[in-house]
MARBA-247444 format. One record per residue (C-alpha): y, x, z. Coordinates in steps of 0.2 Angstrom, whole numbers, plus 5000, padded with zeros to 4 digits. Example, Ala and Ser with C-alpha at 12.3 -4.5 7.8 and 13.67 -1.06 7.14 Angstrom:
2
497850625039;499550685036;
***
This chain:
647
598856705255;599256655238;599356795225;600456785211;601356915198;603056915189;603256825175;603456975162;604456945145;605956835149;607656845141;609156805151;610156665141;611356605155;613156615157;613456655173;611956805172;612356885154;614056905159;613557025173;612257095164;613257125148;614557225161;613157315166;612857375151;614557425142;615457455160;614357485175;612957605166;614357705157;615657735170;614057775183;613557915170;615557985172;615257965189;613758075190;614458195178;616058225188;617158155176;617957995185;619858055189;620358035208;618558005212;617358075227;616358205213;614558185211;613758345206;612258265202;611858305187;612558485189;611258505204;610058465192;610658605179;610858745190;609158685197;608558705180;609358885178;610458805164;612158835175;612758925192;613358895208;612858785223;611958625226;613458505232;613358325237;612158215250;610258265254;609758115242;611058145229;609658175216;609257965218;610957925210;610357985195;608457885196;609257735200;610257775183;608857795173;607957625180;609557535177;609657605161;607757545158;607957375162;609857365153;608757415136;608157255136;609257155132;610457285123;609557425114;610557565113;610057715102;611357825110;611057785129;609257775125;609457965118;610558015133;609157965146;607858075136;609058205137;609258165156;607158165158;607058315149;608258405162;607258355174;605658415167;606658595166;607158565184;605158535189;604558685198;603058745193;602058635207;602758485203;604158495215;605658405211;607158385224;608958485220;609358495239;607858605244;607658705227;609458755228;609858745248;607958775256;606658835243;605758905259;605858745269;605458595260;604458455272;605158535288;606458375290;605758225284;606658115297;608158165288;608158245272;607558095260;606258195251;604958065249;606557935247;606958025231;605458065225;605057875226;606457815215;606057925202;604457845201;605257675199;606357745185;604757825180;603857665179;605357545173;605757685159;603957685152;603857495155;605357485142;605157625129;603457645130;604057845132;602957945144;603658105149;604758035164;603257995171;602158115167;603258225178;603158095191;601358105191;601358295195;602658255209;601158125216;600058255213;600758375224;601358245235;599558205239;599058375242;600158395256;600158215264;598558135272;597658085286;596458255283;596458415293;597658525285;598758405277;600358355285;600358165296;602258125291;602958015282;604858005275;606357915287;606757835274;605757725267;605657715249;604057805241;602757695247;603357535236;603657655222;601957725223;601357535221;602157515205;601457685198;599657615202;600257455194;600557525178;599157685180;597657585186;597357765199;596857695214;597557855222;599057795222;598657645231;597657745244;599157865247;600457695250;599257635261;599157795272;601257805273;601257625279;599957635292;600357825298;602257765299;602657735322;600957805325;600857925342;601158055344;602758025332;602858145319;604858155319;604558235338;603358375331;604158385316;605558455327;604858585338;604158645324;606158695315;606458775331;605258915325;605958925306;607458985300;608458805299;610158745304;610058595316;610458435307;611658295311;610158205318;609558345330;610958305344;610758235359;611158045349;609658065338;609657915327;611357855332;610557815348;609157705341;607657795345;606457795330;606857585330;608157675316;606657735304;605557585313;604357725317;604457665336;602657585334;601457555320;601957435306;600857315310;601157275328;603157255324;603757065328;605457105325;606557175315;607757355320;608357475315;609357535298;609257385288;609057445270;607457565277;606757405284;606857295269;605957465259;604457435271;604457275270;604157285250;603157395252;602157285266;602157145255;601557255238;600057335248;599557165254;599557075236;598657245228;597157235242;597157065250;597657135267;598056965278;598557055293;600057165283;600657005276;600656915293;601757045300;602857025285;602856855287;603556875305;604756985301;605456885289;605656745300;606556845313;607756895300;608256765295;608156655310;609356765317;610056925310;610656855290;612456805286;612756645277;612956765264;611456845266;612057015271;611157105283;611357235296;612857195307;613257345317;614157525309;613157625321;611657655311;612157555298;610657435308;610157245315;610457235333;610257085345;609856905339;611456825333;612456965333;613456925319;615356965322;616456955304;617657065305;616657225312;615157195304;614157305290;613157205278;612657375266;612557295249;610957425246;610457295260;610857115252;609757185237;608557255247;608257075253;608257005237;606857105232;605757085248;606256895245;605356905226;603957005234;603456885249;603756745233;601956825225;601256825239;601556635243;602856515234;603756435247;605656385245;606156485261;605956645252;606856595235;608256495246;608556675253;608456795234;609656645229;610856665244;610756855242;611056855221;612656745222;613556795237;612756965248;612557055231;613857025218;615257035232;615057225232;615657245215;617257175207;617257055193;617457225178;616257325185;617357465191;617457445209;616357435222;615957385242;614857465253;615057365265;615457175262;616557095278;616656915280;618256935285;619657025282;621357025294;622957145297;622357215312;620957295305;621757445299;622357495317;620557495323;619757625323;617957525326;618257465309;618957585301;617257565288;617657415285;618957415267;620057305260;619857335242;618357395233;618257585229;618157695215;616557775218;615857825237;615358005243;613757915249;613657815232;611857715235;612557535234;613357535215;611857595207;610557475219;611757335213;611757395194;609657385193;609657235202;610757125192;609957215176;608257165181;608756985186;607456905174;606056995183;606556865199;606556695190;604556665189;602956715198;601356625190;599156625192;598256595180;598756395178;600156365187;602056435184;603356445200;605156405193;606056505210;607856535201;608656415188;609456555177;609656515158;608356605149;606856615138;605156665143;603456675134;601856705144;600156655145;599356505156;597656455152;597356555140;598656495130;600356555124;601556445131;603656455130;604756405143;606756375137;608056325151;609556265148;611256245159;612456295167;612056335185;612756375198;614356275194;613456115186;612056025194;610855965177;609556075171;608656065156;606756145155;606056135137;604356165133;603456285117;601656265112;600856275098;599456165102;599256055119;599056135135;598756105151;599656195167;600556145180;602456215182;603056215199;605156175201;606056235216;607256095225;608156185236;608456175253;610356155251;609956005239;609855845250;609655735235;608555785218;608055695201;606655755192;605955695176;604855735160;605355665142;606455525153;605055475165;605555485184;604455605193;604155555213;604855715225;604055625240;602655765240;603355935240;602356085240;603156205254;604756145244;604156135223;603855995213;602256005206;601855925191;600155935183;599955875162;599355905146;601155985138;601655965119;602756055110;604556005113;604255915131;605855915140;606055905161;607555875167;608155915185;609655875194;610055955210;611455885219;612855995223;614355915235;615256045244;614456045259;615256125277;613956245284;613956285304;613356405312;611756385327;612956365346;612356565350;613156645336;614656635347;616056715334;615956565324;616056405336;617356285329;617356365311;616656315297;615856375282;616156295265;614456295253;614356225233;612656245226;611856415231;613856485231;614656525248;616456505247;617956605254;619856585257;621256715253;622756785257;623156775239;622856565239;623456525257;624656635263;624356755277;623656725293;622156635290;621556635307;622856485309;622556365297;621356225303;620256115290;620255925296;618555875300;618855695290;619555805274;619055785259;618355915246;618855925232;618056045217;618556075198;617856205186;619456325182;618756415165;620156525165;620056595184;619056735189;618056725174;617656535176;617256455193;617156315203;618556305214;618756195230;620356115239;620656035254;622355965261;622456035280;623656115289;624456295298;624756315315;626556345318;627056505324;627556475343;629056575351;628156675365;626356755366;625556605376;626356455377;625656265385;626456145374;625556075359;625656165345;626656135330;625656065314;626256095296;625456045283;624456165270;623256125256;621756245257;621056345241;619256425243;618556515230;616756595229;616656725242;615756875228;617356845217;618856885232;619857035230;619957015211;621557005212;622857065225;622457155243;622457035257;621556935270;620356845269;618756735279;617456635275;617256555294;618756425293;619256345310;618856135310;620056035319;
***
């Protein structure tokens, strides 16, 4: 186990990156806040900050909304925290205060803070953890808490944070008298390691470590927990039927045994990508090999066997969860985007833990296509779930009636806009881990960053513009000589690399678990130069995932491509890509806000004159346009597929 941390102060210079992050900031944090304040027209309300008001006496009626509607608004305030960044904003800025404030007014007295059960259960809070997200919310208001103070340097967020812990502690623990639960949704635990982060109290630490171990220990807690609602005056939830967990058993909340005996991977997906952070945190703070061996197994079974080419996860509606190796249909599937970016951020964490490409290969794969597909290119519309393919007889089904053509508005359950907003704000937290002498390059985003190596201030500038163009520049600051070692990531999609420093070739024969390690004495104005290979590639899939035999995927760089309705006409299903056709890509600056584009000359299968027919089918010849698959339904409803059938 190699443990490394996040390379702090980096400014994102990239084209691709401050695009989405400036959308972020003057579309995506703005429209969230109308969201939340009820405010957006034809739009599922919010409440959210109204809970919070009437929680605080400051207005009347009832608490409206999910049970973790109080999270939209933490997720807010982090995005808002990381989004300060790179634009300051004395207005936003004052607006969060105001919002933290409200929160402190909200605060009961003992440090409580959760609108559902100060408004809708005072007298039952802790009765349903299996169900009612109050650790879940508590914990990403510690990460705005923590991302908040981190940027302003203002404390008062989490100050009141620190008496929620407080309290929390008092209740929770392995001690007689305390409560053995933990929440069903994870969430708190990789919170609480970044409030120790940034506090130094161990106590923290010790109460992450006792929600991870005491999570699928026997008896389950979730049974108990129930009896004991029978005896209080408490309405039976959705969960309390005879389908508890949608059928999953407690796989759902993977509380079906302990963490650390888990080889596999079940269950909801986004609650199992908030253990596994969490998993991979503990193990970095305290050295704990066996936590990140179990993580380490899980990870391989995920993506061995349950990740999309895009890198979406969790394939199945019921319990929005994995299910069986290779179960990845394209057209019924779920791939959350709370999900995709939950695996991104496991994918930095197993990254400090020890740098090897298959982890960055996957952030990567989530960032460009898993992630950015749930939101559209003005940052007004969003997925929930993100399909790989879309066709006519969707609509009629009512298996897939979740599955939706067009990005929404805003969503009743509204997790995935502001996951995605935070993510793509904080993107220049998941370029660099480093040690003490070494820095690992994991993402080539255009950006500046100054750190320490050695002992001495050091500057890193890169310079391209990837993903579309293959030549990356890396320029080196430094006021004297020094002497570290930078580690570059060649890809596993890149089958042919050229690296070089000041114009000397640099031998790529000895890959560290896939970096380019290169040792020297660096001067001011040093200039490596890397060139990763980036043909179109066509992607298959392995012979048991059995929806996509005699299809293809097409693949640029890290980018995952799609076809639609919009380029190709309908009925996609029935166009074929020659096996021996050529590829053709060319940058269009003026489409979809500047991409690569691929085409192909193919062809349609005729339509025939009967249902089933034995004669050979009629070919007619089509050219084929793919365009990245985060940037389809931009602009028009229609079909569309990234699996394309090869002839």
């Amino acid at each position: 186990m190699h443990i490394a941390r996040s390379t702090k102060c980096v400014a994102v210079q990239d084209t691709f990156w401050k695009k989405y992050k400036k959308i972020v900031a003057e579309e995506v944090i703005p429209y969230q806040w109308k969201a939340l304040n009820d405010v957006l027209p034809d739009t599922e309300p919010s409440h959210a900050i109204e809970n919070f008001k009437i929680a605080a006496g400051e207005s009347t009626g009832e608490h409206y909304g999910t049970v973790f509607q109080d999270s939209d608004v933490a997720k807010w305030l982090e995005t808002v925290a990381y989004s300060l960044r790179d634009f300051p904003d004395i207005k936003l800025e004052q607006n969060a205060d105001e919002v933290i404030a409200l929160l402190g007014r909200a605060q009961a007295e003992d440090g409580y803070l959760n609108t559902y059960y100060l408004l809708k259960e005072p007298n039952n809070r802790w009765t349903n953890l299996r169900d009612n997200h109050e650790l879940y919310c508590a914990g990403h208001f510690i990460e705005a808490a923590v991302a908040y103070y981190e940027t302003t340097g203002k404390s008062e967020l989490l100050q009141i944070m620190e008496r929620y812990v407080a309290l929390i502690d008092e209740v929770f623990g392995p001690e007689e008298g305390k409560l053995h639960g933990y929440d069903g949704h994870e969430e708190i635990e990789l919170a609480l390691v970044k409030l120790y982060e940034v506090t130094d109290n161990r106590k923290y630490l010790r109460l992450a470590q006792y929600f991870i171990d005491q999570r699928g220990q026997r008896p389950v807690y979730f049974e108990e927990e129930k009896e004991k609602r029978k005896q209080i005056n408490t309405a039976p939830t959705w969960n309390d039927e005879e389908n508890v967990n949608f059928g999953l058993g407690f796989e759902y909340q993977q509380a079906h045994q302990p963490v650390r005996e888990q080889q596999e991977a079940v269950g909801h997906a986004v609650r199992a990508m908030y253990l596994n952070i969490a998993m991979a945190d503990l193990a970095a703070k305290t050295g704990d090999v066996n936590l990140f061996e179990t993580c380490e197994t899980l990870w391989d079974d995920v993506t061995a066997h349950k990740m999309y080419i895009t890198a979406g996860i969790g394939s199945s509606v019921n319990g929005e969860a994995f299910t069986c190796n290779h179960d990845l249909p394209n057209d019924s599937m779920y791939c959350e985007t709370c999900a995709s970016v939950g695996l991104a951020f496991w994918a930095n964490r197993m990254l400090r833990l020890d740098p090897n490409r298959k982890y960055a290969d996957v952030l990567e794969r989530a960032l460009y296509n898993g992630t950015l597909s749930g939101m559209d290119l003005d940052g007004k519309r969003f997925f929930y779930v993100n399909p790989l393919e879309v066709n006519p007889f969707q609509g009629a089904r009512k298996d897939q009636e979740h599955v939706k053509t067009e990005r929404q508005k805003w969503f009743f359950c509204a997790c995935c806009p502001p996951n995605l907003a935070r993510m793509i704000a904080s993107v220049e937290d998941l370029i660099y881990t480093q040690t003490e002498n070494t820095i690992y390059t994991h993402l080539y985003i255009a950006s500046q960053v100054q750190t320490t190596l050695n002992g001495q201030e050091i500057g890193i500038t890169q310079t391209h513009e990837y993903p579309w163009d293959s030549r990356i520049n890396l320029t080196i600051q430094t006021e004297e000589p020094a002497e570290f070692t930078i580690a570059l990531r060649i890809p596993d999609w890149c089958k042919q690399a050229v690296l070089s420093v000041n114009g000397e070739v640099i031998s790529l024969e000895d890959l560290d678990k896939g970096y380019a390690k290169h040792r020297r004495v660096w001067n001011d104005g040093d200039i490596i130069s890397l060139i990763l290979s980036m043909p179109v590639e066509r992607v298959r899939s392995h012979p048991l995932v059995s929806m996509n035999q005699g299809q293809i995927a097409l693949q640029r760089g890290p980018v995952v491509y799609c076809i639609e309705e919009c380029d190709n006409g309908g009925g996609l299903a029935a166009l074929r890509l020659p096996r021996n056709a050529s590829l053709e890509d060319q940058f269009i600056p003026d489409l979809l806000g500047g991409i690569v584009r691929i085409q192909s000359e193919g062809y349609r299968i005729g339509e025939p004159q009967s249902l089933y027919y034995t004669g050979e089918p009629e070919h007619v010849p089509h050219t084929i346009t793919a365009i990245p698959y985060y940037a389809w339904c931009n602009r028009q409803k229609g079909e569309m597929r990234v699996w394309i059938y090869e002839d």
